[in-house]
N, C-alpha and C positions, 0 to 999 in steps of 0.2 A: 204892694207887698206880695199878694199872690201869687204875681208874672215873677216878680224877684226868684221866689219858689221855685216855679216849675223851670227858671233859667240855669240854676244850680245841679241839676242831674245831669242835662247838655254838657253845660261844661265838665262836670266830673268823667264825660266821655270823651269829651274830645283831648280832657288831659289823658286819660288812659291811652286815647291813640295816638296822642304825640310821643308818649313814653313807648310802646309796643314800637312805632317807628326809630324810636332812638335808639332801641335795644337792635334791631334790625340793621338798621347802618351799624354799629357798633360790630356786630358779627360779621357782618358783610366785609365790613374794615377791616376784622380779624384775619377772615380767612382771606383775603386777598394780599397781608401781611405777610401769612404763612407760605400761602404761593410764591409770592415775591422770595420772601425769605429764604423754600426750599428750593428756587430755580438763583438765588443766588449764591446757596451751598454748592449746588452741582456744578454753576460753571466756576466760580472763582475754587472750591474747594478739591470738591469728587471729579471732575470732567478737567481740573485746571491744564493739566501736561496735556492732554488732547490740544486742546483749543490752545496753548501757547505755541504746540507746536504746529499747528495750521497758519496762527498768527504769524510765526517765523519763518513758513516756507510764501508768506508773502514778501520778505528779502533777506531772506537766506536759503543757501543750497548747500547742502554736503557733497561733497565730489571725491572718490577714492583718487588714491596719489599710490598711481602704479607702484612698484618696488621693478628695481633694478634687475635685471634677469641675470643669472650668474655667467659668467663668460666659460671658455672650453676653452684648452690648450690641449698642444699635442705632448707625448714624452718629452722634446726637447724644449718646449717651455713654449714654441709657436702658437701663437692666438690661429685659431679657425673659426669660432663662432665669436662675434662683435657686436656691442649698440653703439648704433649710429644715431646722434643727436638732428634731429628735424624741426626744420622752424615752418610754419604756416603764417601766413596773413589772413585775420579772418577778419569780416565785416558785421559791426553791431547793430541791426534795422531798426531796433529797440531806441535809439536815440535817432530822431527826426531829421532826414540828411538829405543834401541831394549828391544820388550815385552819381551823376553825371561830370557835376563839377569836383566832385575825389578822386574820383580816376584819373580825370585831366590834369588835378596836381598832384596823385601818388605817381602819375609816369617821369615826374624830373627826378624825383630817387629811386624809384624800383623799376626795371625793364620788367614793362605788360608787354606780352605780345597779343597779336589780333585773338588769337585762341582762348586764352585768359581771360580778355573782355567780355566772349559772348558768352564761353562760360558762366561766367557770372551772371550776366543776365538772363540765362537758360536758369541758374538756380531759382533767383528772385521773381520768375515767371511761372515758373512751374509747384510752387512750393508757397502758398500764399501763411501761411501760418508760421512757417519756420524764418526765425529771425536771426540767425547768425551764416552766414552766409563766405565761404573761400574765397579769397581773390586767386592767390599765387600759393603754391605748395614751395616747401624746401628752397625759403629763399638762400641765398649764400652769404656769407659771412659780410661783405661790403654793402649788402642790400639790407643784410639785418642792421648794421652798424649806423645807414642812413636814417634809417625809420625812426630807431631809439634817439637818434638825435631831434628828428623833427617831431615824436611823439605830443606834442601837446599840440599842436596842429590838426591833431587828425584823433580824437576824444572818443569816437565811432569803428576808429580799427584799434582792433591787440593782436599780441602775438599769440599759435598755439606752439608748443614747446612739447616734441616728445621723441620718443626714440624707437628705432628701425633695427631691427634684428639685422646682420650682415655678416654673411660666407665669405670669404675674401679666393677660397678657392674653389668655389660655385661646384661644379661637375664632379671635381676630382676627390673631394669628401661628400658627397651629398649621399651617397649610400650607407655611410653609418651617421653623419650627423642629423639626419631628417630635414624637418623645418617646422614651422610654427603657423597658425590659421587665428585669426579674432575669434574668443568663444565672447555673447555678449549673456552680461547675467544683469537682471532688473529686480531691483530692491526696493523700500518702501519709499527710500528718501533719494536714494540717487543712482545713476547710471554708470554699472563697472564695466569698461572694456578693455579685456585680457589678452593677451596673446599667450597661446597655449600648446607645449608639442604635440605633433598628431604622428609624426614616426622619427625611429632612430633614435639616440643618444635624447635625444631634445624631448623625447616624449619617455623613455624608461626612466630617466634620472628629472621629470619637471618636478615632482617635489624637491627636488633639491636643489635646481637653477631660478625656481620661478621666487621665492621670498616670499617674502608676505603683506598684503597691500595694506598704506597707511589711509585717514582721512582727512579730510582739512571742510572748514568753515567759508564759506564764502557770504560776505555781506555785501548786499551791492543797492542800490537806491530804483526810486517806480523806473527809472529810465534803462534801468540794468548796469550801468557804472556802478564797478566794485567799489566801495567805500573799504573796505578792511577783510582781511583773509585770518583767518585763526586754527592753527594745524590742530589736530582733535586727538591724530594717532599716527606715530612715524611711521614710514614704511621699512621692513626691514629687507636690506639687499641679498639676491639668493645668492648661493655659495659658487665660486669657480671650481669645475672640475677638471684633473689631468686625464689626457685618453695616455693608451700603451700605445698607440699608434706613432708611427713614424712618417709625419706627412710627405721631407724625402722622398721615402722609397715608393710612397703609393704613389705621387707625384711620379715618379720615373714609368712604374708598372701602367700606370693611365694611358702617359703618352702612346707605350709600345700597343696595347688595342682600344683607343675609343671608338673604334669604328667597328670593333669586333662586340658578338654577344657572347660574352666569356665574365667568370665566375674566377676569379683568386682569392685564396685565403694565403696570409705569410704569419706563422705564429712561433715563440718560442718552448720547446715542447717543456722545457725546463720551468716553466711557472706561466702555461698558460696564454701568457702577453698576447695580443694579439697584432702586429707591427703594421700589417697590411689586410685591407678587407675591402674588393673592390668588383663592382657589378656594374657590366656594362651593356647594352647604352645605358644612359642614367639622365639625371634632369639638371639644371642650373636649382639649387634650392633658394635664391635669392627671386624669383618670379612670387614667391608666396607672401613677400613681405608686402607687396603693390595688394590691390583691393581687385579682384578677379571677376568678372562677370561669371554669370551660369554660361554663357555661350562660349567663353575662353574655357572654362575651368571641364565643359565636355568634350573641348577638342583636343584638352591634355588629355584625358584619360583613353580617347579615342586612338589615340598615337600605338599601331601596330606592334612596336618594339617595345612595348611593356618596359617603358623607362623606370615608373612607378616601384616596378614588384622588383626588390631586391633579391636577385637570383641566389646568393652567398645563406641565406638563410630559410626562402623560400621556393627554389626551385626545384623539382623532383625531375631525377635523370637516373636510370641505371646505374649501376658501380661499376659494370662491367669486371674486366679482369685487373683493376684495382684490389678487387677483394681475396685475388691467388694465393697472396702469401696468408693469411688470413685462415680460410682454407687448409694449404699446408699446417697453418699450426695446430689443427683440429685435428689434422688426419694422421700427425705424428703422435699425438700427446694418447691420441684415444689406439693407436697403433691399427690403424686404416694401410699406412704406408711405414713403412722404419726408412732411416737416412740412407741406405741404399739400395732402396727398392728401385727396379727398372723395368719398363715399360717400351715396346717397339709402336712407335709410331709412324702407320701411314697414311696419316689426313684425314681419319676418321672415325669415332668408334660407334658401334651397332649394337642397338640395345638388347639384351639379351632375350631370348625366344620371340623376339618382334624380325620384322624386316628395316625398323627403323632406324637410319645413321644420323648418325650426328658429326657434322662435318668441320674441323680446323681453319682458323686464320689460313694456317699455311697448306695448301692442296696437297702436297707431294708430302708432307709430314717432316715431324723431328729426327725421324728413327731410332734412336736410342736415347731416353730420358731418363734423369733420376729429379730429386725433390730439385735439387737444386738448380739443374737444369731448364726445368719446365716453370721456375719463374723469371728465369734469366730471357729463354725464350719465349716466355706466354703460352705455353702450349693449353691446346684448350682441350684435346682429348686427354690429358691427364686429370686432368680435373672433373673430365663428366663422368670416367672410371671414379677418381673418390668421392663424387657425388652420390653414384648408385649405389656404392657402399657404404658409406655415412646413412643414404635419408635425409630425406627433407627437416624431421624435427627434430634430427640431431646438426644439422647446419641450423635451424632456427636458434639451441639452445646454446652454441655458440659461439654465434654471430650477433647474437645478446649480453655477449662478455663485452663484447667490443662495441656496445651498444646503437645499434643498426635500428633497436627499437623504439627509444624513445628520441625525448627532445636533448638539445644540449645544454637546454637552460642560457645561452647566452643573452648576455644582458642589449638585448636588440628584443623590441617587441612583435609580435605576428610570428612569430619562428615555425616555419609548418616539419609537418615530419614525414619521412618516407613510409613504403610498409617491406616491413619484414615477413615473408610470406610460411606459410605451416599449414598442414593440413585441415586443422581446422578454422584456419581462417578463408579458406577457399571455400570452405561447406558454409560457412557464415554471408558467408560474401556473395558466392553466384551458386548456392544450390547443388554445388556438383563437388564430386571428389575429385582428389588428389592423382594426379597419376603420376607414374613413374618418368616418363616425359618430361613434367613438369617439372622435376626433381633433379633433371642433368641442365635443364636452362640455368635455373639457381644455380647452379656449382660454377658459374660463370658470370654470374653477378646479371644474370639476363631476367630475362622471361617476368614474373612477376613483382620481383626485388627492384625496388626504388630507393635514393634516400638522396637526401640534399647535400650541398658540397661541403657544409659544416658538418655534417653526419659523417661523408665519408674524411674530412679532417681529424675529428675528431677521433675516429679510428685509428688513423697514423700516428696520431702522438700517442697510444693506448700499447702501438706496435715498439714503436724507439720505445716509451719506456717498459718493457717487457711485461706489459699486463696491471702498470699502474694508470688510472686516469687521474688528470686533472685539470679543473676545470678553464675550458677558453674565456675567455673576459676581454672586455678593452676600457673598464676603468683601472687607471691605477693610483690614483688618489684623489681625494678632496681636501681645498684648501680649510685650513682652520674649522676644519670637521671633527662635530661632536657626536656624529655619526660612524658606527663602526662601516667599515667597506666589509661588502662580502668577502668573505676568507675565502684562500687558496684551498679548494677539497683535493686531499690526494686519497686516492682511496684505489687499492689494491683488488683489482677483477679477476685476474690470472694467475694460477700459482703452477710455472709447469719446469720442468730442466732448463738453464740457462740454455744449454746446446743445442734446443728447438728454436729458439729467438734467433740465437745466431746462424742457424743454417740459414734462415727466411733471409737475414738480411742482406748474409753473403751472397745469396741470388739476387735480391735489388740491387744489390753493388754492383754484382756482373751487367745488368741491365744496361749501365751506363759503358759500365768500363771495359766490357769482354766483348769481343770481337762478336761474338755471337749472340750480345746482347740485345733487344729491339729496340733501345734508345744510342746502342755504340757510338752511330755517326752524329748523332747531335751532340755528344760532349767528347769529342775528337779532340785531343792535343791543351786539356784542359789540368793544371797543377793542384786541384785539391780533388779530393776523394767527395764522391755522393753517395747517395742508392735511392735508385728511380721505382718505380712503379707505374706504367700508362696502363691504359684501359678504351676500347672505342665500343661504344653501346650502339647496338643495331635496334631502329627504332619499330622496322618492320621486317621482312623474312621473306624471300620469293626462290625459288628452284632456277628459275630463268633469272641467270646474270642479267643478260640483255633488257629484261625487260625492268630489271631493277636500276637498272643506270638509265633508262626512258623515265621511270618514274622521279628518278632524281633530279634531271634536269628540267625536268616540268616544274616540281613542287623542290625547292631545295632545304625547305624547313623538316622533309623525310631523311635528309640527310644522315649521318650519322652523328653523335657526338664523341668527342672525343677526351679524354681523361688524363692528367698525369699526378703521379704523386711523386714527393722528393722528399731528402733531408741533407742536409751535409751541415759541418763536416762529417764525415761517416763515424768516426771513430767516437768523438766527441761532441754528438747535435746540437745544434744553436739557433735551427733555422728548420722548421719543416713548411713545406708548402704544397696546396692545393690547387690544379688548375681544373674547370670544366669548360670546353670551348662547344660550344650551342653549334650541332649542324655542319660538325666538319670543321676542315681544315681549306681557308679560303685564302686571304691576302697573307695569313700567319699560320706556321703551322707551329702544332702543337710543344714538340721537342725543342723549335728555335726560341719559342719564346722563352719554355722553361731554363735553358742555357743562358738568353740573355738578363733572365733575373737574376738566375744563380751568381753570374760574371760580377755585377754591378752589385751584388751583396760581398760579393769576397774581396774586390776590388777597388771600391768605391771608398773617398774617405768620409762618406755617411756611413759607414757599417759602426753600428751604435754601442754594439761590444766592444771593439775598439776605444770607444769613450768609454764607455762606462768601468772596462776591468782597469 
């Protein structure tokens, strides 16, 4: 009975401590419930779009689906800018193959040659990680045809499908249409590669040729066989635009200097249009579509003749005696000169209380000049006479009418601009004043005055239409555009006597047409009316002839260059045009060529007014 006793405390303890353990497991069960429980809210609940989409990028891929780049015509409806569909044959390593024996049976439908094979095995050699692999680029339409037939044969190859930007008139538009370069952008789920303008039409207007890229689904199995493709988001195709250009005519103007480094503009002053815009040497823009090494892509830019830089809206050249009638309209308006003011020319004028001369084109002189004379002839000491009584900042302020200062705004991107020089941009610029000196070169489009052949184009049409500008362009529509096009600006710079206009111009007429004019013999025996304007910019200055013709035939890039402006018909303008020939007058000279554009614009049955009125 005793021992019964003293058994009964025992056990009320060791029950205590089975209970104290049961509560223990019990908690322990709890909270590893709760853990469970909260780490199964987080992935199936809170975390679940994370983790499904990891799950999914175990087989599936999103892949952007380019959009169609919008195509370029010319005015008359001619395709210039094209895609060209590309087929590739790629190789899937993903599925377990032997390369040796595919190749042996892809050569009875698809011609391999020796180069293609090693290729290939230079990829699969060099690249241990990457599993899709090129056999054949841009198979053709019989090779593609065979492959799709024998496709179930060959589980390990697909086709890739995609398209090639293409110039069909390479050289002869590459200066306004540019070209395109791969920009590649890296996103969370997939790899977009673009083709994107980097100059020209192709790069001002890419928002509105490039679209908008769609995406698509790809499901495909461990081995990488697609099982099902599911589109996500269409792509939408960029719009076609129409240029003003006349491929024609630039076509014509090409032939006559690709060999030359010379600058044409052909616009119509009447709204801008711009018909022809051609800068030469120039480049094939079809080279850009291919995939460039760094070592190709330094030997283009290396190429001495600056194919690249589009002379038409980047090149800076004197205006030379382009700028005379110009000039004249300042010195009549401000009454510098009245319309029969005259002047004895003999080949030189001396700057007043200096010993300084300033010497004429023509040695022996004009001898007797009036306005109208001295732009018919060129005279250059008529002009450094209304220089030194102008001033420099009053030729600055307006030679700014006819906007010398700024840009053109044309729709081409990188547009540089000349400088229009003023006293205080010379103290700006190099520390030192202004001198008198300085101030007879200006009057002559020389010395410190620069501007690009759009600049001085853009001049000319400001002259035909007697002090209105409006603006150059070479879009002139977008298809099914919900976009407005920039409007025509006509905005009025000049307000002076009709009778000042037409003196200037009746001496550009003479230019061509008057016996005495400096363009006479180039437009000889010709049945429509012009009015010319040349200009030849001296690029350096020596006292010794001699030694400046030694210097030229060493260095011919010291040359001079050479200038013409035009318009016709005279009465009625349809047509103005800009030429700057780079260094002279070599295999072409300046006047011949200007005549035979002139010819083949009046005479030609491309002349577009023609169709159009």
């Amino acid at each position: 009975m005793t021992s019964l006793l003293k058994e009964q405390p025992n056990l009320q303890k060791k029950k205590l401590s089975l209970i104290k353990r049961i509560y223990i497991i019990i908690i322990i069960f709890i909270i590893l419930s709760c853990i469970i429980i909260t780490n199964i809210y987080i992935l199936q609940v809170k975390n679940s779009k994370q983790y499904t989409i990891l799950a999914q990028k175990n087989f599936t891929k999103l892949i952007n689906i380019n959009a169609q780049r919008g195509l370029i015509f010319d005015r008359n409806n001619v395709i210039v800018s094209l895609n060209k569909i590309k087929y590739d044959l790629k190789l899937n390593l993903k599925i377990k193959t032997d390369v040796y024996k595919i190749i042996k049976r892809l050569k009875k439908i698809i011609f391999l040659t020796h180069k293609n094979i090693s290729n290939l095995y230079k990829q699969i050699n060099n690249n241990n990680k990457q599993k899709i692999f090129t056999i054949k680029k841009q198979l053709d339409y019989l090779e593609l045809n065979n492959f799709y037939i024998n496709k179930n044969l060959y589980p390990e190859l697909f086709i890739k499908t995609y398209t090639e930007r293409y110039y069909p008139y390479k050289n002869i538009l590459s200066s306004i249409l540019g070209y395109l370069i791969e920009k590649k952008k890296i996103n969370t789920y997939f790899n977009n590669n673009n083709y994107v303008g980097v100059e020209g039409i192709e790069k001002y207007y890419e928002n509105i040729l490039h679209g908008k890229t769609g995406v698509k689904q790809i499901i495909h199995n461990s081995a990488g066989q697609i099982i099902d493709i599911l589109t996500i988001k269409h792509p939408i195709k960029g719009k076609n635009i129409f240029l003003t250009i006349d491929t024609n005519l630039q076509k014509y103007v090409y032939q006559l200097v690709k060999k030359e480094r010379v600058s044409i503009i052909i616009s119509n002053p009447n709204n801008g249009e711009i018909l022809c815009l051609l800068s030469t040497p120039n480049y094939n823009n079809n080279i850009f579509t291919k995939k460039l090494s760094k070592e190709q892509f330094k030997q283009i830019l290396k190429d001495h003749n600056n194919c690249f830089i589009n002379k038409t809206i980047q090149g800076i050249y004197p205006p030379a005696s382009t700028i005379k009638p110009y000039i004249a309209i300042a010195a009549l308006e401000d009454k510098i000169i009245k319309e029969n003011s005259k002047i004895f020319d003999i080949g030189w004028w001396k700057l007043p209380n200096t010993n300084k001369k300033f010497y004429d084109w023509k040695k022996w002189g004009h001898r007797y000049l009036n306005v109208l004379k001295s732009i018919e002839e060129s005279s250059d000491t008529f002009y450094y006479k209304i220089a030194y009584n102008m001033g420099v900042n009053r030729i600055y302020k307006w030679m700014k009418t006819f906007k010398f200062h700024k840009k053109t705004n044309i729709d081409l991107p990188h547009e540089n601009i000349g400088i229009l020089p003023n006293k205080k941009w010379k103290t700006l610029m190099y520390n030192i004043p202004w001198y008198k000196g300085d101030t007879i070169s200006v009057g002559i489009g020389q010395g410190y005055w620069s501007a690009t052949p759009i600049q001085i184009h853009n001049a000319l049409l400001i002259l035909i239409n007697n002090g209105i500008s409006i603006n150059l362009h070479l879009l002139k529509r977008i298809e099914k555009q919900n976009i407005p096009i920039k409007k025509k600006i006509i905005q009025r710079l000049i307000k002076i006597p009709q009778k000042y206009w037409n003196i200037v111009k009746k001496g550009m007429f003479g230019v061509a047409l008057k016996k005495n004019g400096t363009a006479y013999k180039n437009f000889i025996g010709i049945k429509y009316k012009i009015a010319v304007k040349s200009g030849t910019a001296q690029l350096f200055s020596l006292k010794n002839n001699k030694k400046y013709n030694d210097i030229i035939k060493r260095n011919k890039k010291l040359k001079d260059h050479t200038l013409m402006n035009a318009y016709l018909p005279y009465e009625q303008p349809q047509y103005a045009i800009t030429i700057v020939l780079e260094n002279g007058e070599n295999k072409i000279k300046i006047g011949d060529l200007m005549r035979k554009i002139t010819d083949y614009i009046i005479y030609s049955s491309q002349n577009y007014f023609i169709h159009e009125i």
